[in-house]
C-alpha positions in Angstrom: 0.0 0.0 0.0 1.3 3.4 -0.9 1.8 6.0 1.8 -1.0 8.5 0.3 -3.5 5.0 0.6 -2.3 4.6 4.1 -3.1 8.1 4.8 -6.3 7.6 3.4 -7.1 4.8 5.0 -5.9 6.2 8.0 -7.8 9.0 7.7 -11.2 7.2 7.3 -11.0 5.1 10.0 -10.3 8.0 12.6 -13.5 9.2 11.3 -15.1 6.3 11.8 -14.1 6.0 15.2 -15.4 9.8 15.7 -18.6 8.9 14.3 -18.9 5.8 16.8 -18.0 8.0 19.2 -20.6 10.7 18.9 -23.3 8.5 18.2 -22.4 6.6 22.0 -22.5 10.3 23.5 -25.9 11.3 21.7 -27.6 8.2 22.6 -28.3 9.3 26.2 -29.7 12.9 24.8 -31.6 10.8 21.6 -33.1 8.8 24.7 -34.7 11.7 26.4 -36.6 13.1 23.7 -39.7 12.3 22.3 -39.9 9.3 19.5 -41.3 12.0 16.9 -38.9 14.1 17.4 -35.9 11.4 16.8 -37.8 10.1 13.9 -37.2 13.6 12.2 -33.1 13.2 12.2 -32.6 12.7 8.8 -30.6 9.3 8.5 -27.3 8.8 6.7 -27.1 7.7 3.3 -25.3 4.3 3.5 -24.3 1.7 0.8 -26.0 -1.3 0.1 -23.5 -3.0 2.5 -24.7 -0.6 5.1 -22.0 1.7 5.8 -22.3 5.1 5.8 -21.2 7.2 3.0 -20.0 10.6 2.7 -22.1 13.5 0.9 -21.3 15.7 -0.9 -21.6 19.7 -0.3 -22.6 22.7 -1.9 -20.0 25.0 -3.2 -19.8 28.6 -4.8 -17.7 29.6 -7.9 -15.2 30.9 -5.6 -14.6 27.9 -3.8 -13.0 26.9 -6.7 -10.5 29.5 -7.4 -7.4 27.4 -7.0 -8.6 24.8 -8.5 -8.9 26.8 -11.6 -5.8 28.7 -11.1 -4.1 25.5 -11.2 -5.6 24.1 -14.2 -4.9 27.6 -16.1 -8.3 28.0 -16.9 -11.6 28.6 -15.2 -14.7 26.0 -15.7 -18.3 25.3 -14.7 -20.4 25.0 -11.6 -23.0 22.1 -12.3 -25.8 21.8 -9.6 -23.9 23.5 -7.0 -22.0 20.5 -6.2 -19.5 19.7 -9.6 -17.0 22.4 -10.7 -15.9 20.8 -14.3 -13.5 21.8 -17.4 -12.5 20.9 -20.6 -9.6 21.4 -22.9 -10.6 20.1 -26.3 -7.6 18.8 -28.2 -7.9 21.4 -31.0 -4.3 20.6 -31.3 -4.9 17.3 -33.5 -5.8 16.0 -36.7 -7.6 12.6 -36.3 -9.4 10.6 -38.6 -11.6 7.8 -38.5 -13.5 5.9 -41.1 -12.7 8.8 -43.4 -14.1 11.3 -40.6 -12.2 14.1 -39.6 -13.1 14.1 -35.7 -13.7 17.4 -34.4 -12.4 17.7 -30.5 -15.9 18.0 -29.8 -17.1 14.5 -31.2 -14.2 12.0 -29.2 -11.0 14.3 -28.2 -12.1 16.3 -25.5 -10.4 15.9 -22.0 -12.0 16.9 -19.4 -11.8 16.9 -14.9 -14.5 17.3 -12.3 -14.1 18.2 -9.0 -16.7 17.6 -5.8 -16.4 18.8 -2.1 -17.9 16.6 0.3 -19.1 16.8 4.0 -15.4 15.8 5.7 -13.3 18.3 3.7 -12.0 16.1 0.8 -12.0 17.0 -2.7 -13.1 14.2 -5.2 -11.5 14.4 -8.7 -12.1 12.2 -12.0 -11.8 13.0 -15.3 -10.9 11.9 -19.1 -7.9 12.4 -20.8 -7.1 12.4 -24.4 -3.6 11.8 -25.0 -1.5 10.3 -28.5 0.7 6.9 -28.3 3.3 8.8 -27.6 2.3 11.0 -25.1 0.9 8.5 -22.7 3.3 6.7 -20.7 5.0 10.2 -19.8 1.8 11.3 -18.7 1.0 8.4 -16.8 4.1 8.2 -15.1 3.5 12.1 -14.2 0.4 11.1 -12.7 1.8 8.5 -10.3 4.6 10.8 -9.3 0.8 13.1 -8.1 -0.8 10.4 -6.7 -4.1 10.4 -9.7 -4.5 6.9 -10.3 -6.2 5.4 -13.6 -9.4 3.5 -13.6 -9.0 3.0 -17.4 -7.1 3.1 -20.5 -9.1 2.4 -23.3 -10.4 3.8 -26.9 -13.3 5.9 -28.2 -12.7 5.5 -31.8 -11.8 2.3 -33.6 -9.8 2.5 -37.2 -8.4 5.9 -36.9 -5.0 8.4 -37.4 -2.8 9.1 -35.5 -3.0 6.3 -32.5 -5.1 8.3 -29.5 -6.1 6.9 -25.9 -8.5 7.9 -23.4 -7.2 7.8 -19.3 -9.4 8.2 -16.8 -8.7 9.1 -13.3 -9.6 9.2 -10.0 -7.7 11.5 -7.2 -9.1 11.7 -3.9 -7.5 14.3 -1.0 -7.8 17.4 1.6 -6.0 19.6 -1.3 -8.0 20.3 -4.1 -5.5 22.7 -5.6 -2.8 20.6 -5.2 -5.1 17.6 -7.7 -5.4 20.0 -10.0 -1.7 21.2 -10.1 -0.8 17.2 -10.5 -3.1 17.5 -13.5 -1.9 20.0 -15.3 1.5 18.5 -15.0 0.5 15.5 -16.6 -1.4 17.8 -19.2 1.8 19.2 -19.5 3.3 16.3 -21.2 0.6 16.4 -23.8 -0.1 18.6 -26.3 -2.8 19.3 -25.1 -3.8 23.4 -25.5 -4.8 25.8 -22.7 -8.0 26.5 -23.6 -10.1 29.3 -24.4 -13.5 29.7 -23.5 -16.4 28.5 -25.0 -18.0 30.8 -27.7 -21.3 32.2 -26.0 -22.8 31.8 -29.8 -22.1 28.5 -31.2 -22.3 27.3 -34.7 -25.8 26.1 -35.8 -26.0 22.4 -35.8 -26.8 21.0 -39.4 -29.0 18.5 -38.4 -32.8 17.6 -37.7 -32.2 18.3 -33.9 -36.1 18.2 -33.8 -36.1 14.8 -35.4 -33.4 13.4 -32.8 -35.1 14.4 -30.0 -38.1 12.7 -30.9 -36.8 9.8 -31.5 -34.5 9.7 -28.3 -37.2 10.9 -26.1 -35.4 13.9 -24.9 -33.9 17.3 -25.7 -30.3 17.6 -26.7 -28.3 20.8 -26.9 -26.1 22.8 -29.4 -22.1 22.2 -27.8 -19.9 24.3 -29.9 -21.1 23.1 -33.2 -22.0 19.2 -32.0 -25.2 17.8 -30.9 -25.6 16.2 -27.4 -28.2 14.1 -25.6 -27.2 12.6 -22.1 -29.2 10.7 -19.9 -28.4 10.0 -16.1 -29.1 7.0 -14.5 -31.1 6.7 -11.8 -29.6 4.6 -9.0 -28.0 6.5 -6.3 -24.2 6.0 -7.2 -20.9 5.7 -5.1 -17.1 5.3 -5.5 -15.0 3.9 -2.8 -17.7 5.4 -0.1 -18.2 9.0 -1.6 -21.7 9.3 -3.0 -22.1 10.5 -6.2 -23.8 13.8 -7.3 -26.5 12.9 -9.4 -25.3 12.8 -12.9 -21.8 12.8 -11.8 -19.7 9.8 -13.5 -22.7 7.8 -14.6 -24.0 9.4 -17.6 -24.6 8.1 -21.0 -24.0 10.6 -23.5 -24.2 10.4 -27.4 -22.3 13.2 -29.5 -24.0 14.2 -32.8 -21.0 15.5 -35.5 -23.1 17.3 -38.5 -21.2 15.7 -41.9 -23.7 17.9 -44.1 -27.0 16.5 -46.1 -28.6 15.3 -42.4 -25.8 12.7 -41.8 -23.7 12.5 -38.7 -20.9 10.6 -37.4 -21.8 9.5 -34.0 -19.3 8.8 -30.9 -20.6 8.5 -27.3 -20.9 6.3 -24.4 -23.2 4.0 -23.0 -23.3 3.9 -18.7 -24.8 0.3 -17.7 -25.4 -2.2 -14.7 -24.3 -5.5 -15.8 -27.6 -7.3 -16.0 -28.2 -4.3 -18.9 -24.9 -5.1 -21.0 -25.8 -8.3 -23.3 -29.3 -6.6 -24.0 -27.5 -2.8 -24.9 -24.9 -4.5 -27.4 -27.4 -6.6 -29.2 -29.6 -3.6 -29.8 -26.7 -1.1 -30.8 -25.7 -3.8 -33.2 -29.4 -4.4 -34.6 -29.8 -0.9 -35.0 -26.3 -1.2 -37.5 -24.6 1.1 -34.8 -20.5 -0.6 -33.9 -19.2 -1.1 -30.8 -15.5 -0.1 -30.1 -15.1 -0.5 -26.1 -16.5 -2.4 -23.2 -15.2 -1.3 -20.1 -15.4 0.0 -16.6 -14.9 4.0 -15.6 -14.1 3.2 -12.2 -12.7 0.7 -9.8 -14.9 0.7 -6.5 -18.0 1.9 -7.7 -21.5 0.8 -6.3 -23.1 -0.7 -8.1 -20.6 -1.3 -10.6 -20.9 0.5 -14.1 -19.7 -1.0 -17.4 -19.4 1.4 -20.8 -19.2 1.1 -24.5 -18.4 3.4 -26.9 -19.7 3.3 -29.9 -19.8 4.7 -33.7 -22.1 5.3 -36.6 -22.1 7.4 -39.8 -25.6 7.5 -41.1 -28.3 9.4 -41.7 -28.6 11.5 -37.9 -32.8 10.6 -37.4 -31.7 6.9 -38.4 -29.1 6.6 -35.8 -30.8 8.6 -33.3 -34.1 5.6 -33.5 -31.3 2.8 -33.3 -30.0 4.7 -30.1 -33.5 4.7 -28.5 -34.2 0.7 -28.5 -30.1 0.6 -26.7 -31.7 3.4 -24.2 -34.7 1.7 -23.1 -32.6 -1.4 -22.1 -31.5 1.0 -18.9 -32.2 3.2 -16.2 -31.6 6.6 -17.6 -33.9 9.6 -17.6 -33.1 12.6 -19.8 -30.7 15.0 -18.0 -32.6 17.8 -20.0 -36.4 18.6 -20.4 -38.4 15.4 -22.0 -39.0 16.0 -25.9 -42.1 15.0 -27.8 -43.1 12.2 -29.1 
């Protein structure tokens, strides 16, 4: 065991012991009270094994300052709860199937961060690196601490060789995550950033049509249609519950290719009772499948993912899309479209 898991480790079982501990010194003061009244304390949000798992807290733009400072470039504040960024790799050619992939479409990186109730910061995140930029920048990563929880592709036939890290740091300093970060960024091309255009370009595409047939309505990301669904289950990682949303998404990027076709690239987030019945619909629907893998490596309940690619007519693929989506429990992270 490394000395940052020992420390860990360490850590969590001191506050285990605290929490023993206060719950033997309210039990006299719980005893005196009426039973109404300690029916009203909200009870903690525990596992399915039954232990108790920590929450995570509300934050402000500013609570986040370091973090962005860190990273070189500011980011988002999702639901109060996830601060996230991105740096596309605008840096790259990459083709697959005779498709130019846009950084939008499969070659963005990207971190989250979440606070939670004991003073820890959570981070995970997707990396987008070339052949020869990964080991450099997974090697930077151990000397941080950040491990991986997967190495894998998002594209199959394609030019030059790219792979896709995720990882997982967990500590007190969330600054210091993100410095570790942009070290291993460092190693990549990868570029800076700028931010987002607050007008993006208009999406070439039935976007009505999709979201009909997907159920739900996607939105215009610098140039490339999205639709993501969340899934339902409450969701935890090595006894940190998730924000809703957060890590167990499955999201399906539409690239406009002109005359209403699109080259699709996105991911599918499934329990594995769900996994034969998504893969034999995807390929039904004439949609391939390019990964099968996990994001992370003590979540609860465990999540698999595919990636997957089309090139067809966008309203085609979209209806192939919607048999995979009713195999699981996902709701629309947007407003429901009509039918």
């Amino acid at each position: 065991m490394t000395a940052e898991r020992e420390q860990e480790s360490g850590t969590r079982s001191a506050i285990a012991r605290r929490n023993v501990l206060a719950a033997a010194a309210a039990a006299p003061v719980l005893a005196g009270v009426g039973a109404h009244a300690a029916r009203a304390l909200p009870p903690p949000v525990r596992s399915k094994a039954g232990v108790a798992l920590i929450e995570p807290v509300s934050t402000t733009e500013a609570d986040w300052k370091g973090v962005a400072k860190a990273l070189g470039r500011g980011g988002s504040l999702m639901r109060k709860t996830v601060f996230r960024t991105g740096f596309g790799r605008t840096d790259l050619h990459v083709v697959s199937r005779d498709v130019q992939v846009t950084a939008g479409l499969a070659l963005g990186s990207h971190a989250a961060f979440i606070r939670y109730s004991d003073g820890s910061t959570l981070m995970m995140g997707d990396i987008v690196s070339t052949e020869d930029e990964l080991q450099p920048m997974l090697d930077t990563m151990h000397a941080h601490g950040i491990r991986q929880t997967a190495i894998h592709k998002h594209l199959l036939a394609h030019s030059p060789d790219m792979w896709w890290t995720h990882v997982h740091g967990h500590g007190k300093d969330a600054a210091a995550l993100a410095a570790g970060l942009r070290e291993a960024l460092d190693c990549t091309g990868t570029p800076a950033g700028v931010p987002p255009s607050k007008t993006p370009p208009p999406v070439d595409l039935d976007t009505a049509g999709i979201d009909r047939a997907l159920g739900a309505k996607g939105s215009n990301d610098q140039g490339i249609y999205k639709c993501v669904f969340a899934r339902r289950e409450r969701i935890s990682d090595g006894g940190l519950l998730l924000p809703a949303g957060s890590g167990a998404t499955s999201a399906f990027n539409f690239q406009p290719l002109g005359h209403g076709r699109a080259a699709l690239n996105g991911d599918f987030a499934m329990i594995a009772e769900e996994v034969h019945d998504v893969l034999k619909a995807l390929r039904k629907g004439g949609i391939e499948i390019v990964e099968l893998h996990n994001h992370g490596l003590t979540d609860e309940p465990r999540l698999f993912f595919t990636h997957l690619w089309a090139v067809d007519d966008a309203v085609k693929i979209a209806k192939a899309l919607r048999s995979a989506v009713d195999c699981t429990n996902v709701t629309p992270t947007s407003i429901k479209a009509p039918t």
